[in-house]
N, C-alpha and C positions, 0 to 999 in steps of 0.2 A: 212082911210085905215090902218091895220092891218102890219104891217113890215115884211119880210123872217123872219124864225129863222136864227142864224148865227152860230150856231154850226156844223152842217155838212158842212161849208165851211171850218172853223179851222182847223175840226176835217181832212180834206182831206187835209190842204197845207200840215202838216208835211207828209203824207203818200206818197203826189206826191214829196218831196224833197229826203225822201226816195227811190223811184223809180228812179227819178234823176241820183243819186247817184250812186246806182246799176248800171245801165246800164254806166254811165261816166267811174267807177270802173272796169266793166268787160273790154270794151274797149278799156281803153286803160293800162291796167295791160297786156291783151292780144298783143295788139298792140308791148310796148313797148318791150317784149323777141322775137315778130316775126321778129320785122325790125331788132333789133340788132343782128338778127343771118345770117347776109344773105351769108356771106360763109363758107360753113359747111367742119369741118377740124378734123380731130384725129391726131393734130399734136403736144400735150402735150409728150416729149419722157419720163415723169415717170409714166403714167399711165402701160408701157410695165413691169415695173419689179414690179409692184402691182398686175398686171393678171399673173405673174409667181408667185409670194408668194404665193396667194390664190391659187392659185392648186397646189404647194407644201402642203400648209396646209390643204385643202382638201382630197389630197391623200396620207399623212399619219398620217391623224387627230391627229394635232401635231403641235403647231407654232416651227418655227424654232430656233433654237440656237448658232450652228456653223455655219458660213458663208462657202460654197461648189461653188457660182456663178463665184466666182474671186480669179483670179490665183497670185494677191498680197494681197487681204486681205483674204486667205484661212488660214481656224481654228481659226478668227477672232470670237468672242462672237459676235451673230447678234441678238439685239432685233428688232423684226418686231413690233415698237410699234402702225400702221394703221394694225394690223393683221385684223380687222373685217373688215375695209374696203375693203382691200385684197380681203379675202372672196366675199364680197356683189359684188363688179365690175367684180370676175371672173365669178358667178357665174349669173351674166346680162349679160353677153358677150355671156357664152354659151348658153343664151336663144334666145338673140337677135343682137348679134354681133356687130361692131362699131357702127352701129343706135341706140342701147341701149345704149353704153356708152353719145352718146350727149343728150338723153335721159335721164339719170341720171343728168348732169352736168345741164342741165337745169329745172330742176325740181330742183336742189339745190337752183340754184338762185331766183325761183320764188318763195319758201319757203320762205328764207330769207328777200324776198322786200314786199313778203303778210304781214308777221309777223311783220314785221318795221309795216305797213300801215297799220294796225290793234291798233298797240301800238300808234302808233304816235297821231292816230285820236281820242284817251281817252284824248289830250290833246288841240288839236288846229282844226281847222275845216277840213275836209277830202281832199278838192281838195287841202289844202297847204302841207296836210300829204303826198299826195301823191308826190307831187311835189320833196320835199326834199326825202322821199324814191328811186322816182325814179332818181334824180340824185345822191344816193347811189349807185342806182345798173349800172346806168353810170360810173363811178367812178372807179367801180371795175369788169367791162368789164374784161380783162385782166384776173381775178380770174376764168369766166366761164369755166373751164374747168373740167373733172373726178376726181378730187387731194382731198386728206382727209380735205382740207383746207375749201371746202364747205360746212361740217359738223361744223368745227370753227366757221362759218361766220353765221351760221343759231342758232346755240348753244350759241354764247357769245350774240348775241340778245336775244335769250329768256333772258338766265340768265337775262342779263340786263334790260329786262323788267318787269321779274319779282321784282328783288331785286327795282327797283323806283316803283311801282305801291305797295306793301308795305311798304318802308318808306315813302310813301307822304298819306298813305289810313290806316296805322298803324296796320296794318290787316299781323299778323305772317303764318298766312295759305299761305299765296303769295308765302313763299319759303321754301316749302313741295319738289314740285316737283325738285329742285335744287338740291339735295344729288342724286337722282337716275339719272337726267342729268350726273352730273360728271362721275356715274359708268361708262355708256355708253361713254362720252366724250372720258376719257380716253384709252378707246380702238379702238379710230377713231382717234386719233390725239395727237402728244404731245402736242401742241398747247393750250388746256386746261390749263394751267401757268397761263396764261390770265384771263382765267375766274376767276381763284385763286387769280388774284392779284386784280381784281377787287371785288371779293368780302371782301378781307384786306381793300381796301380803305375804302368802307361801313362802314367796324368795326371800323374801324380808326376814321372816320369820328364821327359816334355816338357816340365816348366815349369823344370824345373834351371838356376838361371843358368848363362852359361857358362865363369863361372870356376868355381865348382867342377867344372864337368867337368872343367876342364885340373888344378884340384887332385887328381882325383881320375882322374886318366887318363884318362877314360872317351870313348868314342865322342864324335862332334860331334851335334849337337841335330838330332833328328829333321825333317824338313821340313812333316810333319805338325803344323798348329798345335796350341795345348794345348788352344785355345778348343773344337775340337770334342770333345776326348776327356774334358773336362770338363762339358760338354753330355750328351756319351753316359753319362756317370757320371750325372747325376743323371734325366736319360729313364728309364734302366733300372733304378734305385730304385723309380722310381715303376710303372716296370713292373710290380716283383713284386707291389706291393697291388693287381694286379689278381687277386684271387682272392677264393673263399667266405669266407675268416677275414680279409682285408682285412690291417692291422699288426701283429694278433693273432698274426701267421704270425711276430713278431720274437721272442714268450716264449719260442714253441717254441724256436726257434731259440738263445734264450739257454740255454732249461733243459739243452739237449743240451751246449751249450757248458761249462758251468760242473757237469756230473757228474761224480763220479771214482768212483762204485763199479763202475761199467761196465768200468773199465779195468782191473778187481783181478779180476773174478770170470766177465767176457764174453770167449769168445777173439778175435772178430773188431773185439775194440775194443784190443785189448793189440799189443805189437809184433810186428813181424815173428821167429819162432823161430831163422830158417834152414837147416831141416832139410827144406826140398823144394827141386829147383833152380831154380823159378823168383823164390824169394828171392832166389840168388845170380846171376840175368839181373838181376833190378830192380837192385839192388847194382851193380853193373858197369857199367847203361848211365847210373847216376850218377855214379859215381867216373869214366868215357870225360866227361860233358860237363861234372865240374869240370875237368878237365885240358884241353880246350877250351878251356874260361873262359878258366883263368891261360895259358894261350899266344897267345892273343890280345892284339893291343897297344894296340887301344883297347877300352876294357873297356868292355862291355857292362850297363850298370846295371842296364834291366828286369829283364834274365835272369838275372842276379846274385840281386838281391830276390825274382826270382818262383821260382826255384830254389831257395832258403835259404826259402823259406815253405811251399816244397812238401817237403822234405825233414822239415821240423818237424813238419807233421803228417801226413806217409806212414811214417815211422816212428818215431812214438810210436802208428800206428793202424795194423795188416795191411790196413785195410778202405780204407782213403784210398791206398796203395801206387802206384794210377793217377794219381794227383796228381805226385807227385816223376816217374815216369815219360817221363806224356806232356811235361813242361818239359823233359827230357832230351833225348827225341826231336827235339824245338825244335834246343835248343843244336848237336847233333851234326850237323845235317843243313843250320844256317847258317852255323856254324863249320870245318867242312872247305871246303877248297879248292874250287872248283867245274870241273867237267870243259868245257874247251872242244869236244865235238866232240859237247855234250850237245844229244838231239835231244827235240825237244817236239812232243809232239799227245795233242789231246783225244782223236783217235780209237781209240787204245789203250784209255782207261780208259772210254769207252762201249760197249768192245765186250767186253773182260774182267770188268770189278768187274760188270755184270747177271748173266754168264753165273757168275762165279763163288757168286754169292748163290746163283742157282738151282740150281748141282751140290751147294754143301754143305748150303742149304733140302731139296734133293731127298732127299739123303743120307740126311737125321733121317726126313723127312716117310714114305718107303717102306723103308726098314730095318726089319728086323720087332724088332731089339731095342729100339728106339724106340718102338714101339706102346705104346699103351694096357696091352694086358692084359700086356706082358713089365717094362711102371713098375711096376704094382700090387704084385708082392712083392717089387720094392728099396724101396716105400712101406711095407710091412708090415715089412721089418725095419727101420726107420730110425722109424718109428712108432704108438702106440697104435692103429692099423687095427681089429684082435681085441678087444681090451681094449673100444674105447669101442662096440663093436657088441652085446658084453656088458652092460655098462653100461644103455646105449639098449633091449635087449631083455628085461631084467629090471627095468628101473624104477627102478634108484639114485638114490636124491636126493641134493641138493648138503645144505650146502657141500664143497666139492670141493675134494682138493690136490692140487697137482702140482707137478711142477719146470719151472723157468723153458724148458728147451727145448720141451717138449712141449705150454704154455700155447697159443701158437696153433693147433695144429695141433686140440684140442681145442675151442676156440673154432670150427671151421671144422666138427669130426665132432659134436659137442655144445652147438649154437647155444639150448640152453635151459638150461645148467649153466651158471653164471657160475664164470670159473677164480680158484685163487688169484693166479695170476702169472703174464703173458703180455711178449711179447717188444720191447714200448713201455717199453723199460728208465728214461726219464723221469718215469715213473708210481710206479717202485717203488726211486727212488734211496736212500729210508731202511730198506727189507728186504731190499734186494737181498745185505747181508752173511748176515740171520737167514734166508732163505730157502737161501741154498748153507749154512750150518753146519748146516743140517736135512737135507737130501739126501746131508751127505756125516757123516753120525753123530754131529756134535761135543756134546761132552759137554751143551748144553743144548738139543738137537736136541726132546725132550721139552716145551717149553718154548713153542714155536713157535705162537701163536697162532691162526695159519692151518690147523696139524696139530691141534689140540684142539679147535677148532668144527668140523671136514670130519667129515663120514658116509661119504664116499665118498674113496678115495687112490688115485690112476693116478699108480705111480713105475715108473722105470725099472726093469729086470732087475738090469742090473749099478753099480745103486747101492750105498753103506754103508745105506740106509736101508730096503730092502727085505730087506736080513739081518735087523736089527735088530727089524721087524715079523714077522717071520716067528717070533719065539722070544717077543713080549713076548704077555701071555696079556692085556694088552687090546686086541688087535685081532686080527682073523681073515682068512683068507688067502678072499679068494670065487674070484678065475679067476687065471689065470697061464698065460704060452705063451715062445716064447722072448726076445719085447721085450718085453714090461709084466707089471705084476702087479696086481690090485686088491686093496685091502684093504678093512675097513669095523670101526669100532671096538666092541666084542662087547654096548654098551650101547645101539648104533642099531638102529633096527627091523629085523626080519632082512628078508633079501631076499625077494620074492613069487617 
């Protein structure tokens, strides 16, 4: 008896593993952004002064220069340096309104954990790609929000994808698209530094003679010459002054650099607490890729540098966390063994990661807790909504106080009240102490320059400082509901 041929059996496992895959891939890529959004919030308070930029910019097609929003840092030099962001969230808003903005904000993320899962899986087999992807984008939970940062977080992945998939593949074409990245970068985000610095290590890294690599263990020299990643280092400098502030874009960047009251009195600039668990994923999936490192026999130096730079400022900052992360993801996924029987095709991730966008876009998009009118009152209690409608409808003149959360959101509801302090914490690095010792009672709360010129006070409910005005007999209590209170001091004209 004559045997089956056994080619159409081969020739169909790889095709059914492919299949496999696809569907495990669509699944649970979809799966993993529907469960983790289950309550739906626009309760980020700086997206409001990023939809008031872009429609200033909009409508005098013109990024801004002098600060006009704030009655202590007016005639202040203001570089808008997310201006394109600006733009693209106002002009989501007026198509689709706060269902748009969680719309955006999740489609950032899905970007970013595609693109890991994509890159990862050129390395190690797909269900472990996924796995450490997706406890990246666990990790950095917290990030999902509108903010220019989800640009960062989907952007220093490419970059970083591309720049290892040509130093390990020696192929200079890899990092074409990286100069035109940065132009873009640059006018989404200061944050691009980052990408800059990473791309230093690179150069740095391939120009190491090669005796110190043997002094220092380290891998054998990349085959990528240095000449081009030295090239791409300075293309992409030049890149970022392609924008409306030109070099100007480097103050900002230093002012932000060189602040510390941010980090005493802002939470999303101070460290990680560790009291939700996607603290203790990011934690984890760094301590899994230091112990990568050191079991490794030729040590890896980028990833060494670029991991110890990410870790310094992902936690000293909650807000940076995706930093330390995505390097992680890196480590773990080129430092594990690799599976021989790993099967590769595009066709999986063209036919999963579109449909996955579109079950968990669909998701947001026709869920009625997601809608419009079910935002409006987690908006209302997360902000002045009531209060500044009162305000606007009785005619309250400024000068105006308010605490630092609530400054944009105010700028956004009260575009003719310049605020005391709004959420450009660069503006206000020498008040930003006297402004929290005022909202939270301290003994020269009185005192507070910004509180003694205002006619008009929108504090919060459950401040010290709305007790405090509630008993002093110079000032008078006008509205109150359960988030704000107005006050107005008993010597300003009374209310019409």
């Amino acid at each position: 008896m004559s045997s089956l041929p056994t080619e159409p059996i081969t020739a169909v496992r790889p095709q059914r593993r492919v299949l496999i895959d696809t569907v495990f891939l669509l699944v649970a890529l979809s799966a993993l952004f529907i469960v983790t959004n289950p309550s739906p919030e626009v309760g980020d308070p700086d997206i409001w002064l990023h939809l008031r930029t872009g429609q200033l910019i909009l409508a005098k097609h013109a990024v801004p220069v002098v600060d006009t929003l704030s009655s202590r840092a007016a005639g202040h030099e203001w570089i808008a340096y997310s201006w394109l962001f600006d733009v693209l969230v106002y002009e989501i808003y007026s198509a689709w309104g706060y269902n748009g903005l969680l719309i955006l904000a999740l489609a950032g993320a899905l970007a970013s954990t595609a693109w890991l899962i994509v890159f990862l899986a050129q390395y190690t087999k797909l269900p472990r790609a996924m796995i450490v992807a997706f406890l990246a984008a666990l990790a950095t939970v917290p990030l999902r929000t509108p903010r220019p940062w989800m640009f960062t977080v989907l952007f220093f992945t490419i970059e970083m994808s591309l720049l290892w998939m040509a130093r390990e593949r020696n192929r200079p074409a890899w990092l074409l698209p990286i100069v035109p990245l940065f132009a873009i970068w640059a006018n989404l985000h200061i944050q691009f530094v980052y990408g800059i610095g990473l791309l230093g290590l690179f150069a740095l890294d391939s120009s190491l003679p090669d005796a110190a690599r043997r002094a220092l263990s380290a891998e054998p020299r990349p085959a990528l010459r240095s000449v081009w990643l030295w090239a791409l280092l300075g293309a992409s400098c030049l890149a970022t002054f392609l924008n409306p502030y030109g070099w100007n874009l480097c103050r900002t960047i230093f002012e932000y650099a060189t602040q510390n009251s941010p980090m005493i009195y802002i939470q999303e600039y101070q460290a990680m607490p560790f009291r939700a668990p996607w603290n203790w994923i990011g934690f984890a999936l760094v301590c899994a890729a230091i112990f990568v490192l050191g079991c490794a026999r030729g040590k890896s130096l980028v990833l060494i540098a670029a991991l110890a730079a990410a870790c310094f400022f992902g936690f000293r900052s909650q807000r940076d966390i995706w930093f330390p992360v995505t390097v992680a993801a890196l480590i773990l996924a080129t430092g594990i063994p690799k599976s021989e029987d790993f099967v590769s095709s595009r066709c999986r991730y063209a036919i999963a990661i579109p449909l996955s966008f579109a079950l968990a876009l669909g998701f947001i998009a026709f869920d009625s807790r997601f809608s419009n009118a079910a935002l409006l009152p987690k908006i209302e209690e997360r902000f002045p909504v009531k209060a500044c409608s009162y305000v606007e409808s009785h005619g309250l003149q400024g000068p105006l106080f308010n605490s630092y959360s609530w400054g944009d959101y105010i700028i956004w509801r009260l575009p003719g009240m310049p605020v005391s302090i709004d959420g450009r914490s660069n503006f206000y690095e020498s008040t930003l102490a006297a402004a929290a010792n005022t909202v939270t009672g301290q003994k020269s709360w009185s005192q507070d320059p910004a509180l003694r010129a205002a006619r008009t006070i929108i504090i919060e409910q459950d401040f010290a400082l709305t007790s405090i005005l509630r008993v002093d007999p110079a000032y008078r209590l006008l509205y109150e509901d359960k988030t704000a209170a107005v006050f107005q001091p008993v010597n300003a004209p009374a209310q019409r």
